[in-house]
C-alpha positions as CSV (number, residue, x, y, z in Angstrom):
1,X,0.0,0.0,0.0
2,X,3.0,2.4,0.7
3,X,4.1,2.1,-3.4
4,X,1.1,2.0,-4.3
5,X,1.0,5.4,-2.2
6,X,4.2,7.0,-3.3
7,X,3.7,6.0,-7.1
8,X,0.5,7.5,-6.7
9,X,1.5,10.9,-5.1
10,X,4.6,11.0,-7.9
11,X,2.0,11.0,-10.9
12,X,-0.1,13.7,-8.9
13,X,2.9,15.7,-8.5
14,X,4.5,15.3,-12.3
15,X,1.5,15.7,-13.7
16,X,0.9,19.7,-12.0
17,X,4.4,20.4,-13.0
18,X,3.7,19.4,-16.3
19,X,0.4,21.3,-16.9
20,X,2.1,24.1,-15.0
21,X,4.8,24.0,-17.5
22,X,2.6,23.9,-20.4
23,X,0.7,26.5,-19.3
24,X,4.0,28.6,-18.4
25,X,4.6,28.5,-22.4
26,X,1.2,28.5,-23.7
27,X,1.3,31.9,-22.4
28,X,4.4,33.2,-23.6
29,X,3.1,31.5,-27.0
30,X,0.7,34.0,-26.5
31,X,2.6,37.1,-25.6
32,X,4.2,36.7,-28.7
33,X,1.0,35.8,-31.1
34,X,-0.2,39.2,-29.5
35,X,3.0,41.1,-31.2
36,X,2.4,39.4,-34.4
37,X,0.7,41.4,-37.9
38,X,-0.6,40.4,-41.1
39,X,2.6,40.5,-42.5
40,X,4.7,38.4,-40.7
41,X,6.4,35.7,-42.2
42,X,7.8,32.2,-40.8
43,X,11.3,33.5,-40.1
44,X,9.8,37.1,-38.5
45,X,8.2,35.1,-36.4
46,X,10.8,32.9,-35.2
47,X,12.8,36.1,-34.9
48,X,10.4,37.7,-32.7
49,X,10.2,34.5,-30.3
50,X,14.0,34.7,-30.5
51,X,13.8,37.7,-28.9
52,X,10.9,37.2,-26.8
53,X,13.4,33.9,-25.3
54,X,16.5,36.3,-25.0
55,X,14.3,39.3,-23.1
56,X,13.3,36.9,-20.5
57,X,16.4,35.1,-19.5
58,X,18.6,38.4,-20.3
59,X,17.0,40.1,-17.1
60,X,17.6,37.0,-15.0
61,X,20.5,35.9,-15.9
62,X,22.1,38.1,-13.1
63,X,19.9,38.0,-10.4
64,X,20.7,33.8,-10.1
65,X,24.2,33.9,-11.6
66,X,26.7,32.3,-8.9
67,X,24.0,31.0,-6.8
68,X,23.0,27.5,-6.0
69,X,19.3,26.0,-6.4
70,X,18.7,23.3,-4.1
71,X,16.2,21.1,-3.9
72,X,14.5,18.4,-6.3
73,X,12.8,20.3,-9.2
74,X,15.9,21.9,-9.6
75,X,19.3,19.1,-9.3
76,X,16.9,16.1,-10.1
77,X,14.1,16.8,-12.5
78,X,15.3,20.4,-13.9
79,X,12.0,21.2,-15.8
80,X,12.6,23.7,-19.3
81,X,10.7,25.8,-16.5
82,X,13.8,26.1,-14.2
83,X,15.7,27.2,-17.2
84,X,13.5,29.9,-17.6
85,X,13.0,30.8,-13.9
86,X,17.0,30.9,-13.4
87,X,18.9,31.1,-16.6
88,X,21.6,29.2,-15.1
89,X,22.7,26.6,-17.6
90,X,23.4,30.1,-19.8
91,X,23.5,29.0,-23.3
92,X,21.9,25.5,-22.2
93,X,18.9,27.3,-20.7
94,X,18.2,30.1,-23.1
95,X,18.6,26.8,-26.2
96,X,16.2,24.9,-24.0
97,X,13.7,27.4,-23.7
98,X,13.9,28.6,-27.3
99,X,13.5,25.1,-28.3
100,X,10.7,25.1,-26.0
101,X,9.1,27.8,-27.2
102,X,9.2,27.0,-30.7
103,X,7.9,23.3,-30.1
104,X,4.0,25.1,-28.9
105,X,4.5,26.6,-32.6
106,X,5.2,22.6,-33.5
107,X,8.0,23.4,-35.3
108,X,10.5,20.6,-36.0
109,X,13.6,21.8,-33.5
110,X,17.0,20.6,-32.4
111,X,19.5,22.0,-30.2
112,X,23.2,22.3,-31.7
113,X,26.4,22.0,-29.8
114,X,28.9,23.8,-31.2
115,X,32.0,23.6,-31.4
116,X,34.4,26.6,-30.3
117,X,38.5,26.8,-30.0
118,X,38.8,23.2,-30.2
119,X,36.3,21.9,-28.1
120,X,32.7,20.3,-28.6
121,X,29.5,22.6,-26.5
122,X,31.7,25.3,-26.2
123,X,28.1,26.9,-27.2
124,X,24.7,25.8,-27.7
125,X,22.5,26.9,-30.1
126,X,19.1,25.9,-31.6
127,X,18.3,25.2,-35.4
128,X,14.5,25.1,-36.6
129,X,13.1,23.5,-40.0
130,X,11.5,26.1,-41.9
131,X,9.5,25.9,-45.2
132,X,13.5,26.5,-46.8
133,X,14.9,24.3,-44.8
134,X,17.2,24.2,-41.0
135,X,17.5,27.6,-39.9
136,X,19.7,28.6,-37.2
137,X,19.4,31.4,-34.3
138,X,21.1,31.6,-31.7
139,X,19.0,33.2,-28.3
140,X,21.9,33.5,-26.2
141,X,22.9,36.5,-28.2
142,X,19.8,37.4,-29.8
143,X,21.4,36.7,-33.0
144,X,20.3,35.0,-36.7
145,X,21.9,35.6,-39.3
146,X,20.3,36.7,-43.1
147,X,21.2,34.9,-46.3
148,X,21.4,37.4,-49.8
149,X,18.0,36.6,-50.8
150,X,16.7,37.4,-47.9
151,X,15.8,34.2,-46.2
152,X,17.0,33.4,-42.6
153,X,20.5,31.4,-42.7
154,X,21.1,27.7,-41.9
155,X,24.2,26.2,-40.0
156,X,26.0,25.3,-43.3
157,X,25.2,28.7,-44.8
158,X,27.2,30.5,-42.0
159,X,29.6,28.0,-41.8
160,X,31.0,28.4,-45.1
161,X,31.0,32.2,-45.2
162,X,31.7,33.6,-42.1
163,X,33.2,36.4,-43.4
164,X,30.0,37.5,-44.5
165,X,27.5,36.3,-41.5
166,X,30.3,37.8,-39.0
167,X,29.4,41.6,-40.2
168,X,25.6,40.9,-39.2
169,X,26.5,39.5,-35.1
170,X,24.7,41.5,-32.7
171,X,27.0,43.7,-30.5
172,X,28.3,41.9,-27.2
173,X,28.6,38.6,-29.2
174,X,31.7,36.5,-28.9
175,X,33.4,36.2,-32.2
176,X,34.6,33.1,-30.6
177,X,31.8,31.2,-31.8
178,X,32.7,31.1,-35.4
179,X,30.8,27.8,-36.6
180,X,33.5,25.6,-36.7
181,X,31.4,22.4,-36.9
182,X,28.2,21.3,-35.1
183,X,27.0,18.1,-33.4
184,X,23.3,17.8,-31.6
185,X,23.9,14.4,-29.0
186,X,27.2,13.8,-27.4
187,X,27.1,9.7,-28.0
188,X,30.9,9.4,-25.7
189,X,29.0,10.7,-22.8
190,X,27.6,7.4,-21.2
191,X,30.7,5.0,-22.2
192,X,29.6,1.9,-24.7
193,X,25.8,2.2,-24.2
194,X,25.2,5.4,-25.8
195,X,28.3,4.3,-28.7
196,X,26.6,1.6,-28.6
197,X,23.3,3.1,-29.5
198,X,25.1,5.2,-31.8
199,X,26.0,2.3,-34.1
200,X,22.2,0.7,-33.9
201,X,20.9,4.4,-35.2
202,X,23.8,4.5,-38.1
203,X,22.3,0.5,-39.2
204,X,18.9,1.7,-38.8
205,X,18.4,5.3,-39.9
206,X,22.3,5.7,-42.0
207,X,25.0,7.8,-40.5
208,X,23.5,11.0,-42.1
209,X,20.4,10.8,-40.3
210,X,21.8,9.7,-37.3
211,X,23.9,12.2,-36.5
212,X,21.5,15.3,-36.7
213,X,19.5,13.5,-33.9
214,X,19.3,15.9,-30.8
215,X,18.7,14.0,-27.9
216,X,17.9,17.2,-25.5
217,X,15.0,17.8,-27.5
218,X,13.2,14.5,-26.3
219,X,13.6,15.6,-23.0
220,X,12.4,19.5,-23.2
221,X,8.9,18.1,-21.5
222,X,11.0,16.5,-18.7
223,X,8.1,16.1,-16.1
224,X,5.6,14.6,-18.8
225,X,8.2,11.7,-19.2
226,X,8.2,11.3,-16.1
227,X,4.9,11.0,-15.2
228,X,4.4,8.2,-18.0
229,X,7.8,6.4,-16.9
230,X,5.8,6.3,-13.3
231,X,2.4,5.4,-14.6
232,X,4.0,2.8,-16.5
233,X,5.4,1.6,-13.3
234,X,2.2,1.8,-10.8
235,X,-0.3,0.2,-13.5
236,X,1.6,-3.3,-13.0
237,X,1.7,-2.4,-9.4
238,X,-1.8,-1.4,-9.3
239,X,-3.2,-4.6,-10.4
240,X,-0.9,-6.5,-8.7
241,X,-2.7,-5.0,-5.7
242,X,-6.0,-5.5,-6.6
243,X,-5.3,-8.9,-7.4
244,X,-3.8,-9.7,-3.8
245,X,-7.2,-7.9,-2.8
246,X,-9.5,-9.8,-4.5
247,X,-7.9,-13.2,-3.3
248,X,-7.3,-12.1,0.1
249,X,-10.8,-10.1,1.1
250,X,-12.9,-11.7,-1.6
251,X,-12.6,-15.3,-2.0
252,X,-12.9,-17.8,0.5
253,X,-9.5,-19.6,-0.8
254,X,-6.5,-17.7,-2.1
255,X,-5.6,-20.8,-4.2
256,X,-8.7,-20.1,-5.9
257,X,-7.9,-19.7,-9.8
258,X,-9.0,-15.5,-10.1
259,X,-11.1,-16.1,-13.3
260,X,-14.0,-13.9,-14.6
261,X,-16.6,-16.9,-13.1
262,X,-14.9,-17.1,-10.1
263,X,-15.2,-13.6,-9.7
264,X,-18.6,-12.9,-10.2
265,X,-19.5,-15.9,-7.9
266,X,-17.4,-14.6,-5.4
267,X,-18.6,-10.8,-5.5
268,X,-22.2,-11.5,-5.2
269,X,-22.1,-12.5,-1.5
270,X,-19.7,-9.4,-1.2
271,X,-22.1,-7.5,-2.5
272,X,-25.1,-8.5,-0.9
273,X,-23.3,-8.3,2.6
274,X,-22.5,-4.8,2.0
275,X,-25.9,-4.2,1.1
276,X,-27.3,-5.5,4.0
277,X,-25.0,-3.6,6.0
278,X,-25.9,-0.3,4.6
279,X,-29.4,-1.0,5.4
C-alpha cells in the first residue's frame, strides 16, 4: 500500500508540474502571437520568439548567476521551467527554452552543440526546419543571421562564409563562436551504451540521419516523461494489488484460480453483505 502510495503521489505531482509548465509556455506563445501582424512571415516570427526567449532570461540571468538552487525540481528533474526561472545553464537554458518555445508553434527543432577553439558545446544553439529548410538562431545572443536573398541562414550557410554572417552578429557577441562544426547528442557521454546506441541508429536510420539526432530535445517536456515512466510503473503495481485484494478479502481460498466466473460468484455474496449492511 505504501508504493502504491508513493507512485501515486509522484503522478499527482508530475502531472501539476507538467500542466504548470505547459501552461507557463502557452502563455508566452501568446505574448508573442499578440506582437504578431498580417505580415509576418515564418522566419519574423521565429525572430520575434527569438527575442521574446532572449528578453526573458537576459533580465535574469544576473539576479541567479553564482547562486546555488537546491532542492529536487531543480538538481533532479530540472523542468525547461527552471531554465527559464533561473537562466543558469546560460547557453543550455536560453537553447532549451527557445526550443521550447518554438515546439508550442510545432516546429521541427534541435539544439546544436557547437564547437568553439577546439572543443565540442563550447556553445549551444538551436536550429529550426522552416519551409526552406534548417534555420539557425542563436538566443543567447539574440542573433540569426540573413542569407542574400533574404531568407534566414542555416548552419552550413554560416559555416562556409563567415566572413559575410560575421558583419551581421549582434553587439556583445563573442566572435569566438565562429561555426566551426556542429553536433546535436554527445554519443561518448555514457561510455559503450550510448556508442553503442550510436551504431544501432547509423544500421537503422544511415549515418547521415543519425547524426543530426538531438537528444535534449526528447527531454524539453521533462516532467511529462516522467509521469508516463511512473504510470507505466504503478499500473503493473496497481493490479498486482488489486489482485492480492481480490484473493485475500474476496474469495474464501486464495488458491482459488481468479477467473472472470470465479469472480462474479465470489462478489455477489460481497455485495449482498455490504448491502445488507448499509441497510
Amino acid at each position: 500500500m505504501f508504493l502504491n502510495g508513493f507512485l501515486l503521489a509522484s503522478l499527482f505531482y508530475f502531472k501539476m508540474e507538467a500542466t504548470y509548465e505547459n501552461g507557463l509556455f502557452a502563455s508566452i506563445k501568446g505574448s508573442i502571437d499578440n506582437r504578431l501582424d498580417s505580415d509576418d512571415t515564418q522566419d519574423s516570427i521565429l525572430v520575434k520568439a527569438m527575442a521574446t526567449c532572449h528578453d526573458l532570461m537576459s533580465n535574469r540571468a544576473p539576479i541567479f548567476e553564482g547562486t546555488r538552487l537546491l532542492g529536487p525540481r531543480s538538481d533532479f528533474f530540472h523542468g525547461t521551467s527552471v531554465d527559464l526561472m533561473t537562466t543558469q545553464g546560460a547557453c543550455g537554458s536560453y537553447s532549451q527554452v527557445m526550443a521550447m518555445i518554438l515546439k508550442t508553434y510545432n516546429y521541427p527543432v534541435r539544439i546544436a552543440q557547437m564547437k568553439a577553439g577546439g572543443v565540442w558545446a563550447a556553445h549551444n544553439i538551436v536550429e529550426v526546419k522552416t519551409h526552406h529548410g534548417w534555420v539557425v538562431l542563436d538566443p543567447t545572443f539574440n542573433a540569426h543571421w540573413v542569407r542574400p536573398d533574404g531568407k534566414l541562414a542555416s548552419f552550413d550557410d554560416v559555416h562556409n562564409d563567415w566572413n559575410y554572417y560575421s558583419r551581421q552578429v549582434p553587439k556583445g557577441y563573442d566572435m569566438q563562436y565562429r561555426f566551426d562544426d556542429v553536433r546535436y547528442s554527445n554519443w561518448t557521454k555514457v561510455p559503450v551504451i550510448m556508442p553503442g546506441i550510436k551504431s544501432l541508429l547509423n544500421l537503422i536510420l544511415g549515418r547521415e540521419k543519425a547524426d543530426t539526432i538531438s537528444m535534449r530535445t526528447w527531454f524539453l517536456q521533462i516532467y511529462s516523461i516522467y509521469f508516463y515512466v511512473i504510470l507505466f510503473l504503478y499500473i503493473p503495481v496497481f493490479l498486482f494489488t488489486i489482485r492480492r485484494l481480490i484473493r485475500t478479502k474476496v474469495f474464501p481460498n486464495p488458491d482459488i484460480p481468479l477467473t472472470l466466473r470465479n469472480l462474479i460468484k465470489y462478489m455477489r455474496p460481497v455485495a449482498g453483505q455490504s448491502t445488507e449492511f448499509t441497510r
